[in-house]
C-alpha positions in Angstrom: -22.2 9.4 -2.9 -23.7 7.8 0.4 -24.5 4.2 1.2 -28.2 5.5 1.1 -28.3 7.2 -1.8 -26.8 4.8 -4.1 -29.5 2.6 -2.5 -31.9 4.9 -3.6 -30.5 4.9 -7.1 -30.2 1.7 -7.2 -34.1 1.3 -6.1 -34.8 3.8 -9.0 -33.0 2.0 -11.6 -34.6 -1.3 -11.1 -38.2 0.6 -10.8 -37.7 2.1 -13.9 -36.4 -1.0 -15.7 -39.5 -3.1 -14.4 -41.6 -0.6 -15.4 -39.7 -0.6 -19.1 -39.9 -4.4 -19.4 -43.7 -4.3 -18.0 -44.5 -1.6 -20.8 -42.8 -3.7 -23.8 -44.9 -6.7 -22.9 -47.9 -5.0 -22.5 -47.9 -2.9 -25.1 -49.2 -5.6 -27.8 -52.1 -6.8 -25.9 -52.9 -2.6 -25.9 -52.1 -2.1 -29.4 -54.8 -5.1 -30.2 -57.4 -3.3 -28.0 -56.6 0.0 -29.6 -56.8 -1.5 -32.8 -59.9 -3.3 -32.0 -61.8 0.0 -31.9 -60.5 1.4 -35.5 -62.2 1.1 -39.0 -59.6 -1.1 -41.4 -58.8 2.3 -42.9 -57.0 3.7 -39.4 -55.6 0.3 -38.8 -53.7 0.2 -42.1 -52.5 3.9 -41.8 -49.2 5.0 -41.8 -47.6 6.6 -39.6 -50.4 4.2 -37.1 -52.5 6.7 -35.5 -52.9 7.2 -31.9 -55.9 9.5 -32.0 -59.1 8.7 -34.0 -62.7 8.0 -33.7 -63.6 5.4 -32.1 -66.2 2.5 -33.5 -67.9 -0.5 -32.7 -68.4 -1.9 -36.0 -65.6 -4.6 -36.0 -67.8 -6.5 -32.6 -71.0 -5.4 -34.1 -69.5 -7.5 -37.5 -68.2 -10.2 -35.3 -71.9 -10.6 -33.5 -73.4 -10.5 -37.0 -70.7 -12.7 -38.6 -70.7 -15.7 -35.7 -72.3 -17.0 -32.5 -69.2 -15.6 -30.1 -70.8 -17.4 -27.0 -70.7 -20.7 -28.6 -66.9 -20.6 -29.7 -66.2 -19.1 -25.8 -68.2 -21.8 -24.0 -66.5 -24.7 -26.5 -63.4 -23.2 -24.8 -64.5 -23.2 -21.1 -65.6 -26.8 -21.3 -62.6 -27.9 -22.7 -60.3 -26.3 -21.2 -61.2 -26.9 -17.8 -61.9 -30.5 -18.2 -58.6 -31.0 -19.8 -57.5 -29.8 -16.6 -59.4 -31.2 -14.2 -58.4 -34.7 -16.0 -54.6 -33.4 -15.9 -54.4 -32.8 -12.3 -56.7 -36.1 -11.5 -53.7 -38.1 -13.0 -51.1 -36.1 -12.4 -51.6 -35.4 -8.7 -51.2 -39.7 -8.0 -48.2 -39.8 -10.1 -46.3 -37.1 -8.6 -47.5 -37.7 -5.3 -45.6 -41.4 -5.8 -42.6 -39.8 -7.4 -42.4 -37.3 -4.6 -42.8 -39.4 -1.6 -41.8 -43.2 -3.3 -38.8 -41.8 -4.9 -37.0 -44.5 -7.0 -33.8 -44.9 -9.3 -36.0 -44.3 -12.0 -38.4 -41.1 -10.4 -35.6 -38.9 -12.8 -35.6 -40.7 -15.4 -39.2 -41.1 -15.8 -39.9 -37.3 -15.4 -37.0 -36.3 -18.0 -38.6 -38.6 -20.2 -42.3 -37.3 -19.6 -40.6 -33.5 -20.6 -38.9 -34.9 -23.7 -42.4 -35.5 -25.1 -42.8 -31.9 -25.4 -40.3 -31.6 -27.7 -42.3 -34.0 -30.2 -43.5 -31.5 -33.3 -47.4 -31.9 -33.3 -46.8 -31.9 -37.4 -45.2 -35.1 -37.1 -48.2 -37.0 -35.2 -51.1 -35.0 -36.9 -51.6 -37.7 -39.7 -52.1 -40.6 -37.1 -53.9 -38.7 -34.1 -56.1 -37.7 -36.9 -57.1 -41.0 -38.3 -57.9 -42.4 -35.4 -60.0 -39.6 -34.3 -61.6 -40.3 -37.9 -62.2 -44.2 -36.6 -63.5 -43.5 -33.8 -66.5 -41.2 -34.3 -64.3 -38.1 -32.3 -63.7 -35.4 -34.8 -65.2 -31.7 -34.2 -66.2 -33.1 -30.9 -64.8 -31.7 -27.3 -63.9 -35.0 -26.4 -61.1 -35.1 -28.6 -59.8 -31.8 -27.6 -59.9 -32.8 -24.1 -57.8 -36.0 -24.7 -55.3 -34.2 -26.7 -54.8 -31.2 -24.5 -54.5 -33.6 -21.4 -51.8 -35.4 -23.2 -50.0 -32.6 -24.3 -50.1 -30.8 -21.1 -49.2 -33.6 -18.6 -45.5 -33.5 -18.3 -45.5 -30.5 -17.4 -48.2 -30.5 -14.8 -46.8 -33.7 -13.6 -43.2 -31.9 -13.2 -45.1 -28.4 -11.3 -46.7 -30.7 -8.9 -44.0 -33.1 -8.2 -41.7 -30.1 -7.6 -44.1 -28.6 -5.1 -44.9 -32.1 -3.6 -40.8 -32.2 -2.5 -40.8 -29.4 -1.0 -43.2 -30.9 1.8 -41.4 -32.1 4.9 -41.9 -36.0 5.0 -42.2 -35.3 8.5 -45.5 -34.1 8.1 -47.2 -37.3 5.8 -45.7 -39.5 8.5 -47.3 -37.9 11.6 -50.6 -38.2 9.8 -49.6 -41.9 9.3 -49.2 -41.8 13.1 -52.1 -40.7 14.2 -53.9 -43.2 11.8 -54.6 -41.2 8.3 -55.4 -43.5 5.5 -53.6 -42.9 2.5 -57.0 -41.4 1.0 -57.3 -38.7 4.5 -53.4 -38.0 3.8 -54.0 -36.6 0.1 -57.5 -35.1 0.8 -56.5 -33.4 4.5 -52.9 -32.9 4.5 -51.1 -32.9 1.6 -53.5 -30.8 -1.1 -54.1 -28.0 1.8 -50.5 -27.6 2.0 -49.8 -27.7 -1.7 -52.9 -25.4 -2.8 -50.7 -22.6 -4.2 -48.8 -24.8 -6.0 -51.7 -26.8 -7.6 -54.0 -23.0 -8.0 -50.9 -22.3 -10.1 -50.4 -25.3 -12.0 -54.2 -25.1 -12.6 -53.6 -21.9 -14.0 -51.1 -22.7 -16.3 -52.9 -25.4 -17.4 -55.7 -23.1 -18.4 -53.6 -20.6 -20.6 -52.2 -23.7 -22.1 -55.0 -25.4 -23.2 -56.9 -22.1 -24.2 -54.4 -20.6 -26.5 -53.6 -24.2 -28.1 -54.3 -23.7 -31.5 -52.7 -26.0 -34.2 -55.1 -29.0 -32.8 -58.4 -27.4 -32.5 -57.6 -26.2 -36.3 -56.7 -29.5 -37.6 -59.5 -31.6 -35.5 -62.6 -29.6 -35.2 -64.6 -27.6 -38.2 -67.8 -26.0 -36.3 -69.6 -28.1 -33.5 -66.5 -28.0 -31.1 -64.5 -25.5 -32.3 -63.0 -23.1 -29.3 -62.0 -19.4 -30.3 -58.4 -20.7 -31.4 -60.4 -22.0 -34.2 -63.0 -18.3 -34.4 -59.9 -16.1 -34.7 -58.2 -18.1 -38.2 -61.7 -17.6 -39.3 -61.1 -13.9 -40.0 -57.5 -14.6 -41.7 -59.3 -15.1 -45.5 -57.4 -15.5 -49.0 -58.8 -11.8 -49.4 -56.1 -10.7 -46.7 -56.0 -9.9 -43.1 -58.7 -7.4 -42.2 -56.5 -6.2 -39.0 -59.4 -4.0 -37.4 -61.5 -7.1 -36.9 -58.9 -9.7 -36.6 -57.9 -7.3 -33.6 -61.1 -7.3 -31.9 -61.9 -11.0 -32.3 -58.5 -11.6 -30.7 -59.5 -8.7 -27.9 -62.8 -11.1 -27.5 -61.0 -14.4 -27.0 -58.1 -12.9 -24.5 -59.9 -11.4 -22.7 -61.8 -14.4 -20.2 -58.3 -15.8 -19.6 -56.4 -12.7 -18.7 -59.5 -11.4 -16.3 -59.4 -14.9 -15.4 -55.4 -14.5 -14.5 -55.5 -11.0 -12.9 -58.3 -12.8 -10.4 -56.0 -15.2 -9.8 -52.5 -13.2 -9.4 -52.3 -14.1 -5.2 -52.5 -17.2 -5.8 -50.4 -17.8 -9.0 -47.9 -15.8 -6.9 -48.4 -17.8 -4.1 -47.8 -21.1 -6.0 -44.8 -19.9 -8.0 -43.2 -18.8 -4.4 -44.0 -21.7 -2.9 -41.2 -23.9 -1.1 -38.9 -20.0 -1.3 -38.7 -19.7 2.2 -38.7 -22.3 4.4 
């Protein structure tokens, strides 16, 4: 076998074996939409059934059942204002752990990430009663706090990482020519760092929309995001899989159109600082 042809195979291997591993991960999110469009008879069948006739009750049920709009824009709202107040804190503080580095920079940030670690279970009881004192359950405001909190280590860590991977050079020259500390965030450094923050934003995004265990625990109706609309449909009854499927297609859906929009510059971002 030539040089070129076990390049070839080579090629072929690793095409087939992305396309494996991109097939196993997307087959749930089809099975869900397949299932979505079944009557709960075809969804409990065994063997499961590949052909059958389509329907539209399970939506039709959901439209019937619950105001879908209100649960998605509860979602929106706080999700991207528990991001925009992420990256308005965490932006500062990695900028002065990037460029101010200190014997404790490391420290601090391993620290931040050890808060992840922290089971929500174990500060649900006091989280909760001072929500309860303070007037804040079922409300997006609480949501917003929480998901900020939970969420800032790690976007503190994306952007500090993409922050040292800009040549100092670069801030002093602005310095030079007489940038104020205020010109060298807003002109020079976010411009550079845009990938890396559109990414982090998105991340931040899938984050707060799939969190789940607070929205259940803190909200009832009035604030309740989609988290919160599909346990609705898990009952003591049982799991009614047809339209547990198609509530689930419902509240995927924004974020992964919102994510394929977003691919060049999530790619960017993730790539960012590769090649220098």
């Amino acid at each position: 076998m030539t040089l070129q042809q076990s390049r070839r195979l080579q090629s072929l291997l690793l095409g087939t074996l992305a396309w494996a591993i991109a097939i196993l991960i997307f087959f749930p999110i089809f099975w869900m939409v397949l299932t979505s469009f079944k009557t709960e008879i075809d969804a409990f069948a065994t063997p499961p059934q590949f052909i059958f006739t389509p329907t539209l009750e399970n939506y039709l049920h959901i439209n019937e059942r619950s105001n879908y709009f209100s649960f998605a824009w509860n979602s929106v709202v706080i999700s991207f204002s528990a991001t925009a107040l992420c990256l308005l804190i965490a932006v500062p503080a990695a900028y002065s752990m990037a460029f101010y580095e200190t014997q404790r920079t490391k420290g601090t940030l391993l620290w931040m990430l050890s808060t992840k670690m922290l089971p929500p279970v174990g500060v649900l009881m006091p989280i909760y009663l001072l929500a309860k004192s303070l007037g804040l359950l079922d409300t997006r405001v609480a949501l917003i706090i929480i998901y900020t909190l939970i969420n800032l280590p790690i976007v503190v860590w994306m952007v500090y990482t993409y922050f040292k991977d800009i040549p100092k050079d670069i801030l002093e020259a602005a310095r030079l020519d007489g940038a104020t500390l205020w010109q060298e965030m807003v002109r020079v450094l976010l411009p550079i760092a845009k990938g890396g923050l559109a990414s982090t934003v998105l991340l931040s995004l899938i984050l707060c929309w799939n969190e789940a265990f607070w929205s259940l625990n803190l909200t009832s109706s009035n604030a309740a995001p989609l988290t919160a609309l599909i346990a609705s449909y898990s009952s003591p009854e049982g799991l009614f899989w047809a339209k547990l499927s198609a509530v689930s297609t419902l509240a995927c859906a924004p974020i992964l159109i919102f994510g394929w929009i977003s691919q060049k510059q999530l790619v960017r971002g993730l790539s960012f600082g590769a090649v220098k």
